[in-house]
C-alpha angles and dihedrals in degrees: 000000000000117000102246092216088063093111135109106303130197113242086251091053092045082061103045088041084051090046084055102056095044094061088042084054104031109135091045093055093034087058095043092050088045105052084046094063106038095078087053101043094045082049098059096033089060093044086048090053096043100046117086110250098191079093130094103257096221087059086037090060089055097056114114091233089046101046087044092052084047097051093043086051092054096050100045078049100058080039099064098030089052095054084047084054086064101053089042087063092039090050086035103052094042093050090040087053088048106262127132082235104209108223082228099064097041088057096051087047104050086038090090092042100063103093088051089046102045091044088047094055096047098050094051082050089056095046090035083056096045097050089053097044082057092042135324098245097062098051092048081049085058091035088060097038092059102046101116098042094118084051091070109042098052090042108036098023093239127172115247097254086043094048086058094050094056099045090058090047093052094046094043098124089014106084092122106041095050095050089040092058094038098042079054087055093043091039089063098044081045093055093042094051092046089053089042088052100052095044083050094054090051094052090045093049092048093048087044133222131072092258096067098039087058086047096053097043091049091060099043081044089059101030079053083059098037098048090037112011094089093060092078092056084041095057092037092055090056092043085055091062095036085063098049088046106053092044097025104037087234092169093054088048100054087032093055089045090054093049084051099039080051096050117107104249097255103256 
């Protein structure tokens, strides 16, 4: 049965909607967020202990092992955390229609996704990169148009391209809502991992060395992800819904199937 709460949100109520189902899902969320960030953190943590911090970190940056662990690290990192974006809209989707979503059974489901989801992905981050290169308006427009890509192509198995497409069909006439309810996503991760950093510098410089401020800065960092990061696929996710069903009458759709999936069969 259809969740009754499926119906056009504000981008303030899309947030706090978002805020809701997180802690109702938390440790789904919690454990997807977390695996996705373990191959990262203990990435960077070995390339932290093996580099040779006698340097000054500013030359040591520049090193060609260094700058090739760091850009390894980046990309096994997008990697991860792109394959998690597409369980966060699959967990997402099933608890926002009403449903107690397994993790199981979200895993099993967005399995065969993956591909759509990681070339997707790519291929916004490379439009998204090109618009800002002309002008920064323009990338955050394509930013903000495909912004529920991922959406589409979990939950309407649609190609990458497709998916795109669709994306930038659903937010025509939306720009502002959309960036409205996911700047308000991105403003609250930005504000945690400020604090977290802060707090991080504190304990390193207590601790003392550059080593351990970096340390400690790498696990707040991730623990910041891991504990807020989720809300924005989250939000997107229902941002996803409140689109279709403001230009597609999603509601009535699935309200309409459940009256007919409820009605005795005619004798």
């Amino acid at each position: 049965m259809i969740d009754a709460t499926l119906r056009p949100r504000s981008a303030s109520e899309l947030v706090d909607a978002a805020v809701r189902l997180f802690r109702q899902h938390f440790g789904s969320y919690v454990l997807i967020a977390a695996v996705a960030a373990i191959p990262g953190l203990v990435a960077n943590a070995l390339a932290l202990a093996a580099a040779d911090w006698g340097s000054d970190l500013a030359a040591l940056a520049t090193q060609d092992p260094f700058a090739g662990q760091q850009l390894g690290i980046t990309l096994l990192s997008l990697a991860t955390y792109l394959v998690a974006e597409g369980l966060y809209v699959r967990l997402t989707a099933d608890a926002y229609e009403g449903g107690r979503p397994a993790l199981g059974d979200v895993v099993r489901r967005v399995v065969p996704r993956v591909p759509a989801v990681l070339v997707g992905q790519v291929l916004r981050f490379v439009a998204v990169g090109l618009g800002l290169l002309a002008l920064v308006v323009p990338g955050v427009i394509v930013l903000v148009r495909y912004a529920v890509a991922a959406q589409a192509s979990v939950l309407e198995e649609a190609g990458p391209v497709a998916g795109l497409a669709r994306s930038w069909s659903l937010t025509k006439g939306n720009t502002l809502r959309v960036l409205g309810g996911i700047g308000l996503a991105w403003l609250l991760l930005f504000v945690v991992i400020f604090g977290l950093q802060m707090i991080g510098g504190i304990i390193g410089m207590l601790i003392g060395g550059q080593t351990a401020v970096l340390l400690v800065m790498l696990v707040l960092n991730a623990l910041g992800g891991v504990l807020v990061y989720p809300l924005i696929p989250i939000v997107s996710t229902l941002m996803y819904y409140d689109l279709r069903i403001r230009r597609e009458g999603l509601d009535l759709e699935l309200m309409a199937d459940d009256l007919a999936a409820a009605a005795p069969a005619r004798p």
